[in-house]
Residue frames relative to the residue before (quaternion, step in Angstrom):
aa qw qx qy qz dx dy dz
X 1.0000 0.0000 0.0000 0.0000 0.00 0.00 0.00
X 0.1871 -0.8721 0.3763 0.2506 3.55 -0.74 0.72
X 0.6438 -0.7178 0.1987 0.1754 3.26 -0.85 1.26
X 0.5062 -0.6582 0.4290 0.3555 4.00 -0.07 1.06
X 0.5544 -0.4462 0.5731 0.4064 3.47 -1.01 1.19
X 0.5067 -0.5068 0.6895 0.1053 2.58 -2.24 0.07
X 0.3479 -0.8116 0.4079 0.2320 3.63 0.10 1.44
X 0.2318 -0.8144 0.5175 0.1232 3.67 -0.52 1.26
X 0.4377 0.6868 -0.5185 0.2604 3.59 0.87 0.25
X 0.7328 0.3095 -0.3005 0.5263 3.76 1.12 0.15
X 0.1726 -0.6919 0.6979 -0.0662 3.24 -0.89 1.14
X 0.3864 -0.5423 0.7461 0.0017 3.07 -1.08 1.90
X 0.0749 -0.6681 0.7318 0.1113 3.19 -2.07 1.18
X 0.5734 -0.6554 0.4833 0.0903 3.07 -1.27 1.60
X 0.3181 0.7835 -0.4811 0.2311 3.77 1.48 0.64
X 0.4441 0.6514 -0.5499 0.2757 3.57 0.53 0.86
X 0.7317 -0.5730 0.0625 0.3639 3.85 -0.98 0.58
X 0.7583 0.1617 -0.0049 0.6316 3.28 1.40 -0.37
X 0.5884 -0.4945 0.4750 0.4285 3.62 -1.47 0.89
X 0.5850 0.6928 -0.3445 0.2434 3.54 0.61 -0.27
X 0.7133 0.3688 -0.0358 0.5949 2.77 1.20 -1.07
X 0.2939 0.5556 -0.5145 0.5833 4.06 1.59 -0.58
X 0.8423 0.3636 -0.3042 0.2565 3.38 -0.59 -2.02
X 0.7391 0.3988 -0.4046 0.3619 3.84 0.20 -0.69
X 0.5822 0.5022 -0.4043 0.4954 3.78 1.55 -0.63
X 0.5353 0.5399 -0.3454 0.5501 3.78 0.99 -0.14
X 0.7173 0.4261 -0.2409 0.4959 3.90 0.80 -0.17
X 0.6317 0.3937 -0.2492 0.6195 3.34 1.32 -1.07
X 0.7219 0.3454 -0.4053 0.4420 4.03 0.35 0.26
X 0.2570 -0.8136 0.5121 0.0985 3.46 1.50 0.26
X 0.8941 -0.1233 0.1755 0.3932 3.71 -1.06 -1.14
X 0.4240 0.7335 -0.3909 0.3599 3.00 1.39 -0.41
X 0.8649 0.0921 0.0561 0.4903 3.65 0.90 -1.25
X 0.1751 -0.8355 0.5205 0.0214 3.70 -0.07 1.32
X 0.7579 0.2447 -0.2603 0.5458 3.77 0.73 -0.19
X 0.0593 -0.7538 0.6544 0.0007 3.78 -1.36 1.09
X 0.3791 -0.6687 0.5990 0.2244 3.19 -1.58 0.57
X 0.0384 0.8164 -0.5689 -0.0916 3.69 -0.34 0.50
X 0.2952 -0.8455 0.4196 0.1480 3.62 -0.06 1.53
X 0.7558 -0.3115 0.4250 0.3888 3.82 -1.72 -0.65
X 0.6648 0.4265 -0.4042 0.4613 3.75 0.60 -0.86
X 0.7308 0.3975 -0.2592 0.4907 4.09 0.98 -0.44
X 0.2691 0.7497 -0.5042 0.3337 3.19 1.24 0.97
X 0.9028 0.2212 -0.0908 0.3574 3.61 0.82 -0.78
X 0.6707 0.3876 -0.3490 0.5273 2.73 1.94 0.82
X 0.8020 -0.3231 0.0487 0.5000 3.50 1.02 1.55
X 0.2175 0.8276 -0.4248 0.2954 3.43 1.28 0.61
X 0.7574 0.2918 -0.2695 0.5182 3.73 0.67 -0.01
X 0.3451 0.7289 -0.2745 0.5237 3.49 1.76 -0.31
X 0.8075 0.2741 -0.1459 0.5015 2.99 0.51 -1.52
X 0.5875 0.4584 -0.4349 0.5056 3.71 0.91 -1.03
X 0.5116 0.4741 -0.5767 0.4253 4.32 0.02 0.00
X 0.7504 0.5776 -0.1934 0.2567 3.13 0.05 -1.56
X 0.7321 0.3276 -0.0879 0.5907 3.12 1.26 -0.70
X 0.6572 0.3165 -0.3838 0.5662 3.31 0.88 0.17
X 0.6292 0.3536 -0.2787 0.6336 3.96 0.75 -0.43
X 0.8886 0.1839 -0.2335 0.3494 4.16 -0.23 -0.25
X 0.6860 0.2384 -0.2116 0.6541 3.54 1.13 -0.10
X 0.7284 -0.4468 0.4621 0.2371 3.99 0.15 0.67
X 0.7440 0.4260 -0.3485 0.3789 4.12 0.19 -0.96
X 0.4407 -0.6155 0.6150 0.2207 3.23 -1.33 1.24
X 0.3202 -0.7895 0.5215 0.0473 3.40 -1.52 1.08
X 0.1670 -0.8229 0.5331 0.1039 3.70 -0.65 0.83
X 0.0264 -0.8695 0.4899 0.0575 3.72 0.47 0.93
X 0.0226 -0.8149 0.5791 -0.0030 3.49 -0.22 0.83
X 0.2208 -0.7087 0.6578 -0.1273 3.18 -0.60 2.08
X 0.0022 -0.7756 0.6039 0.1840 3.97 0.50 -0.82
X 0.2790 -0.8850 0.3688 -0.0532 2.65 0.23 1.66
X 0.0215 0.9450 -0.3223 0.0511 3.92 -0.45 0.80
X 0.3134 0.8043 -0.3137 0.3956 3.45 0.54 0.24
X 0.8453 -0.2034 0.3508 0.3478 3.42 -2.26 -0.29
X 0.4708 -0.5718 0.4952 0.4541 3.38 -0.62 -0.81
X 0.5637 0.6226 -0.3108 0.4450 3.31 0.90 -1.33
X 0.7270 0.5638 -0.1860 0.3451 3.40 0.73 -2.10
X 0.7461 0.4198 -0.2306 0.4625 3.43 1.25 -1.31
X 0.4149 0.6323 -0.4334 0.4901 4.08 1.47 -0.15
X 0.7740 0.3835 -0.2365 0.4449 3.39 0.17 -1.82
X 0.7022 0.3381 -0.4852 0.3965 3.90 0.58 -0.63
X 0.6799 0.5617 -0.3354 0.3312 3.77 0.72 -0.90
X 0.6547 0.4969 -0.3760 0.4278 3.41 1.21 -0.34
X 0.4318 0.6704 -0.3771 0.4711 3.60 1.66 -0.89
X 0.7467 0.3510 -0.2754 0.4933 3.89 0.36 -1.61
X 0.4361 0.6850 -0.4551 0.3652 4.02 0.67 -0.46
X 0.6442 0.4916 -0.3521 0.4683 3.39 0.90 -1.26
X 0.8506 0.3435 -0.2812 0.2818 3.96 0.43 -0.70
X 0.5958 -0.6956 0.3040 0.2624 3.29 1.09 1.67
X 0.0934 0.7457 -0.5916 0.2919 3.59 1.43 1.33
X 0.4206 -0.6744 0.5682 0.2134 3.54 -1.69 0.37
X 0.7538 -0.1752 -0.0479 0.6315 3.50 1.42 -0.63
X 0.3269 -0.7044 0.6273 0.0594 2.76 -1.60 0.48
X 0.1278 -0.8119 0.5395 0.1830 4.05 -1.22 0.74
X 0.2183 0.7863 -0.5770 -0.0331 3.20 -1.38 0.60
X 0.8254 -0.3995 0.1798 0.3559 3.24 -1.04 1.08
X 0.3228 -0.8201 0.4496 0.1455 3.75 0.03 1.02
X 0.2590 0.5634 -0.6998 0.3546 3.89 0.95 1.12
X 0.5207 -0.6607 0.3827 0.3819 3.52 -1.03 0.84
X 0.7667 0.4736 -0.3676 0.2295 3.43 0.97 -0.55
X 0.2314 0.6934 -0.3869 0.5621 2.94 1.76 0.32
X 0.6109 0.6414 -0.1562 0.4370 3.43 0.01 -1.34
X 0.6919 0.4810 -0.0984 0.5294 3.44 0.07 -1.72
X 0.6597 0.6972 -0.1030 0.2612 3.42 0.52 -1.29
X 0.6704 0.4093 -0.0511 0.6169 3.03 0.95 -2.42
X 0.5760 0.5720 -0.4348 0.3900 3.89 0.89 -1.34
X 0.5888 0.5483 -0.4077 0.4319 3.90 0.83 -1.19
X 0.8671 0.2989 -0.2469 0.3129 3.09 -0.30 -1.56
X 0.6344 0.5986 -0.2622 0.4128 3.69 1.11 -0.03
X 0.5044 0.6824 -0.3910 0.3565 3.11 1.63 -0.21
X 0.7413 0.2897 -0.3398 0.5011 3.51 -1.47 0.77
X 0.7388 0.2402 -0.3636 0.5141 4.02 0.80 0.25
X 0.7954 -0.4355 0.3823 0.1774 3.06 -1.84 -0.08
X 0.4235 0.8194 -0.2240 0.3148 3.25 1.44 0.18
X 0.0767 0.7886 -0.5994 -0.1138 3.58 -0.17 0.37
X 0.2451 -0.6395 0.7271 0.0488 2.92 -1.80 1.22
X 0.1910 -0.6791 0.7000 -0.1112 2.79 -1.65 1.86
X 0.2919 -0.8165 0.4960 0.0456 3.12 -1.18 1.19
X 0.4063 -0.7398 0.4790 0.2411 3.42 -0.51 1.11
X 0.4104 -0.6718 0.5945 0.1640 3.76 -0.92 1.34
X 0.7263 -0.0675 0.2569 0.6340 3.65 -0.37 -1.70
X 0.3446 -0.7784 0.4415 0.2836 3.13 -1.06 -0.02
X 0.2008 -0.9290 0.0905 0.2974 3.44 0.20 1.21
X 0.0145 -0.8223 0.4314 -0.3708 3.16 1.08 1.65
X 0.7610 0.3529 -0.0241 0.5438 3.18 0.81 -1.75
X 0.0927 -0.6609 0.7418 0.0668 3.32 -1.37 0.42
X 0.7673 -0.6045 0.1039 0.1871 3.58 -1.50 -0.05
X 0.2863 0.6390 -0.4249 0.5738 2.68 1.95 1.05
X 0.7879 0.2786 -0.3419 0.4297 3.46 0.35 -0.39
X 0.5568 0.4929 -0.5488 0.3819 3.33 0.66 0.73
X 0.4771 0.5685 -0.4622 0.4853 3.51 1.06 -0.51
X 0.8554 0.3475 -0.2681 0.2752 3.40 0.13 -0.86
X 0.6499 0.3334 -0.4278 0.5325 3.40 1.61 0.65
X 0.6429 -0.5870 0.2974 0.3920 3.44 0.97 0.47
X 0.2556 0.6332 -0.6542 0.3252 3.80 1.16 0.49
X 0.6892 -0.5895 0.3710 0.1995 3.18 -1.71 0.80
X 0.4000 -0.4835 0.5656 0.5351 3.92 -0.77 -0.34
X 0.4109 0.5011 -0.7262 0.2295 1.88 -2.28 1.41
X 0.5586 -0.5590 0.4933 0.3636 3.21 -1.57 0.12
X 0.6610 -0.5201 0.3745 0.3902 3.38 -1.55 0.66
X 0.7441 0.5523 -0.2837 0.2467 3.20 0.52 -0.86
X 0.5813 0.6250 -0.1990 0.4816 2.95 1.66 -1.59
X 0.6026 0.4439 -0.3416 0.5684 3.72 0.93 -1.27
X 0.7955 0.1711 -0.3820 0.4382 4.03 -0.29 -0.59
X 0.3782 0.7735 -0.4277 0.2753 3.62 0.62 0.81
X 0.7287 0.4211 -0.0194 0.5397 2.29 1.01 -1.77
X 0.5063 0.5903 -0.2911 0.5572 3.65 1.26 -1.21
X 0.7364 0.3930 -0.2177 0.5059 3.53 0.24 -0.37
X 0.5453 0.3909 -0.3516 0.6529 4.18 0.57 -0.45
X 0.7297 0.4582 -0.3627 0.3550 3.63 -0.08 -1.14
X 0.6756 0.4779 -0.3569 0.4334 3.49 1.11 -1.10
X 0.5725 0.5179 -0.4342 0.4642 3.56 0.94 -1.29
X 0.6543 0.4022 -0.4953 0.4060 4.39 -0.03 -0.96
X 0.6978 0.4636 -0.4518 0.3066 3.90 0.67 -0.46
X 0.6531 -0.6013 0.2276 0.4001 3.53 1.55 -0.50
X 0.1979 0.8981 -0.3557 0.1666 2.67 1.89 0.24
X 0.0638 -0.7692 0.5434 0.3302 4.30 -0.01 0.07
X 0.8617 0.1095 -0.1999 0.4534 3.59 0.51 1.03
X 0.0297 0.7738 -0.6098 -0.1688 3.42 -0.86 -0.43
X 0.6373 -0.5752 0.4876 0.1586 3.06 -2.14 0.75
X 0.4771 0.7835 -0.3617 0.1662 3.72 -0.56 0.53
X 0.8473 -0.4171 0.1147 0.3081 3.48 -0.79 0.92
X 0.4021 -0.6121 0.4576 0.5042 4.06 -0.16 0.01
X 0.6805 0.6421 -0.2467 0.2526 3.07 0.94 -0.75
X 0.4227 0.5868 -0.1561 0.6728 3.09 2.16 -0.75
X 0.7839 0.4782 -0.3122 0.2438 3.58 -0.54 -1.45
X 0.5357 0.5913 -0.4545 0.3960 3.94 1.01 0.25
X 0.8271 0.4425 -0.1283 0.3220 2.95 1.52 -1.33
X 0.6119 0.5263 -0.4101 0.4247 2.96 1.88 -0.20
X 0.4330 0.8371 -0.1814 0.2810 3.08 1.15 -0.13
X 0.7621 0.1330 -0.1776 0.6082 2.79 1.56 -0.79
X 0.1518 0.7848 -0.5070 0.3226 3.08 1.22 0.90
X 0.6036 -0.6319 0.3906 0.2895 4.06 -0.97 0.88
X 0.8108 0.2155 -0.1881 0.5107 3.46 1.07 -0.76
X 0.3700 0.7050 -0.4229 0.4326 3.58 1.47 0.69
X 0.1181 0.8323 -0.3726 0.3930 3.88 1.24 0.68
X 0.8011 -0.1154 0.1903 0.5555 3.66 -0.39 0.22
X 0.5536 0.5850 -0.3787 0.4559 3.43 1.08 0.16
X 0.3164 -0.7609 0.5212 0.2219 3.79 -1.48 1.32
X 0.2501 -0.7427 0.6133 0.0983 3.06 -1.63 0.68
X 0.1029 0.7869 -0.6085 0.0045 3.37 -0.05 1.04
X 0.2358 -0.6967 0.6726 -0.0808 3.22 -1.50 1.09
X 0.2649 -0.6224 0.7361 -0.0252 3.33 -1.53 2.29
X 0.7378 0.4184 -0.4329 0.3053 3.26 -1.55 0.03
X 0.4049 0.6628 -0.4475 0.4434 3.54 1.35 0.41
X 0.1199 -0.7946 0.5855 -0.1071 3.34 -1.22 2.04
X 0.3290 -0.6495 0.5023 0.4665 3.59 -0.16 0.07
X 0.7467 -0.4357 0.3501 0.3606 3.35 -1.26 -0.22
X 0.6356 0.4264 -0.0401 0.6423 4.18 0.17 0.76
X 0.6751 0.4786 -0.2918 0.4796 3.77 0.79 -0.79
X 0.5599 -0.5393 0.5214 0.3519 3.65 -0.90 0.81
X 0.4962 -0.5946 0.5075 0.3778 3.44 -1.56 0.80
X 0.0637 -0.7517 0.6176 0.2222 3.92 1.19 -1.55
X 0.8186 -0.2995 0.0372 0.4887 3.98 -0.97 0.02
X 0.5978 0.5056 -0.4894 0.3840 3.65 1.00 -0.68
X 0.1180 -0.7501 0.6337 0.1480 3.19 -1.78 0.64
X 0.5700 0.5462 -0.2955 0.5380 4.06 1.24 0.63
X 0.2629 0.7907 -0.4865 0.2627 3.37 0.96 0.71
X 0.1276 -0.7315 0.6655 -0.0764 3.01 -1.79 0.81
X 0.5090 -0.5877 0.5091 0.3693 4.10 -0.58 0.70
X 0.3610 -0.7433 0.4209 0.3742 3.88 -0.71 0.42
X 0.4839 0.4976 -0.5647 0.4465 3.62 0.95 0.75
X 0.4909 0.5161 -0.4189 0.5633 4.13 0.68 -0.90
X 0.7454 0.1934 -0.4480 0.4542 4.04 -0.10 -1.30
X 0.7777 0.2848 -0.4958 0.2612 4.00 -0.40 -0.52
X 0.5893 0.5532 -0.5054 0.3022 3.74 0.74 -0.20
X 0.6333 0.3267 -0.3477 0.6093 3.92 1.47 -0.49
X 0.9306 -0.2285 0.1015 0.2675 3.36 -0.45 1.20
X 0.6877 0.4429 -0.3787 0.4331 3.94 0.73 -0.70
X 0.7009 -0.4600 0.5246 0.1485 2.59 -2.03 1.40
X 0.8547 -0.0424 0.2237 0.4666 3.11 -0.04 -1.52
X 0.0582 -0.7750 0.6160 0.1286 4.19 -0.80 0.84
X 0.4827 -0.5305 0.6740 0.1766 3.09 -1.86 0.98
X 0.0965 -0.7873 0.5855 -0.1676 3.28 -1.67 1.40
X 0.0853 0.9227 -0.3739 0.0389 3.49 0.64 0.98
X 0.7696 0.2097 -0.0289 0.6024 3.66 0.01 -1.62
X 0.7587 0.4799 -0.3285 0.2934 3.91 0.52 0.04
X 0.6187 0.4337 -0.2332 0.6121 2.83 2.48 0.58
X 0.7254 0.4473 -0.1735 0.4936 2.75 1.28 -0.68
X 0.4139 0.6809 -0.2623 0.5443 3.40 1.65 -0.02
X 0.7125 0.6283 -0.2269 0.2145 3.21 0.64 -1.80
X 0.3449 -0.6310 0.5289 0.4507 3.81 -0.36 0.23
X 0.7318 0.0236 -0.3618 0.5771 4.05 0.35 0.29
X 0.3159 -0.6272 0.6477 0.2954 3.90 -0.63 0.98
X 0.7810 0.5066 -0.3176 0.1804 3.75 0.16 -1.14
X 0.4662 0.6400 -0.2066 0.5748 3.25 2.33 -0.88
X 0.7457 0.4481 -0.2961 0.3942 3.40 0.72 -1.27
X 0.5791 0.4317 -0.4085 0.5581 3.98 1.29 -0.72
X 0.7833 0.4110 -0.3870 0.2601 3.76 -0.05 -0.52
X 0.5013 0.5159 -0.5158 0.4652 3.56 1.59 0.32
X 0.5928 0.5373 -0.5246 0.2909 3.54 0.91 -0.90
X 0.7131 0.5246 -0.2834 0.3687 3.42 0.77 -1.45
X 0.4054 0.4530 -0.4823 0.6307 3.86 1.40 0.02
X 0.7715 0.3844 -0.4196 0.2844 3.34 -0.51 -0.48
X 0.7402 0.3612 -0.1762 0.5391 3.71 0.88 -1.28
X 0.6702 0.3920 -0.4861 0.4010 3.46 1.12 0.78
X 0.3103 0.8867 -0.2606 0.2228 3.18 1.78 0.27
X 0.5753 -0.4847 0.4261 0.5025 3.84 -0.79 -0.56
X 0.6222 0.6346 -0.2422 0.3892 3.17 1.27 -1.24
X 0.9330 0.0402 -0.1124 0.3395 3.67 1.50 -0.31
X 0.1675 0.7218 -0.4739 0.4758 2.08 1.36 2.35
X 0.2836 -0.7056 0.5387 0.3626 3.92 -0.70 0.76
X 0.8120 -0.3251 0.3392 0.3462 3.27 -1.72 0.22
X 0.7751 0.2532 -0.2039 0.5418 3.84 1.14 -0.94
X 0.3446 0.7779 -0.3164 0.4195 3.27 0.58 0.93
């Protein structure tokens, strides 16, 4: 009998201290989880290494969030460099020329580039204190988000709390929303402050949620990813036209 994909709408982040440890927590969830995030802090300790390996020997599609930043030129020449390692997505900062940029150097592979709205770390104190403009949160990753989609972005990065509204947003169309700060119910908030349960984030609109320290924490990681996926295959996170 042949066996039921493996539901990629949850992407496990690999935020643990070393590829070492990513890789054996990537072995101990076995089938359970087919899509990983593999972030910046595991850049310099074997973080592409591992994202090959797992995308070229064990089958799992890789999200490698670098949030990318920079020149244009600078952000072409690195995004075309990562292009070469047959990644599935890729982040970078969602100024359009940024944006524009990553679209170059990605062109002719398989890569989607998601742009980061707000991060959903921050809330509206910390914009004041880097000098982002007035406004509401929402309005600012609104707009941060349309602006990315006119540069071509094929997706963008942003709160549950967000992801209804970009959605219905005119150039949000065939376009992914993937959405971090997503806790089951019961699970510490830890640095994110825009959280949502991962049934609430896919029933408002995300493609795909990010799952990190509430699996990887768990005393069974492999138990703890197959309730999320019970949950986000639930009723509870289905919309109404569905």
């Amino acid at each position: 009998m042949t066996q039921p994909l493996p539901d990629d709408r949850l992407i496990v982040a690999l935020d643990v201290p070393n590829a070492i440890e990513a890789h054996q927590l990537a072995m101990n969830l076995g089938d359970a989880v087919s899509f990983y995030k593999i972030g910046l802090g595991m850049l310099t300790t074997g973080g592409l290494a591992l994202a090959n390996e797992l995308k070229q020997e064990h089958g799992k599609r890789i999200f490698l969030d670098m949030k990318l930043f920079d020149i244009g030129a600078t952000v072409e020449a690195a995004v075309r460099g990562l292009a070469q390692f047959d990644l599935d997505f890729l982040t970078v900062h969602g100024d359009p020329h940024v944006v524009r940029a990553a679209k170059e150097g990605a062109a002719g592979s398989d890569m989607k580039i998601l742009a980061v709205t707000i991060l959903t770390s921050l809330d509206r104190e910390d914009l004041n204190a880097s000098l982002i403009k007035e406004g509401e949160m929402q309005a600012l990753v609104l707009e941060r988000a349309g602006r990315a989609f006119e540069a071509g972005a094929d997706g963008v990065i942003a709160s549950p709390q967000e992801a209804r509204l970009i959605r219905d947003l005119p150039d949000a169309d065939g376009r992914l929303i993937v959405t971090p700060g997503v806790r089951p119910a019961g699970a510490e908030l830890g640095d994110q402050k825009r959280v949502a349960t991962p049934a609430m984030a896919i029933r408002d609109g995300a493609d795909h949620i990010v799952v990190g320290r509430p699996i990887w924490q768990a005393p069974d990681p492999a138990q703890a990813a197959r309730d999320v996926l019970a949950e986000i295959g639930s009723p509870q996170a289905r919309t109404p036209n569905r």
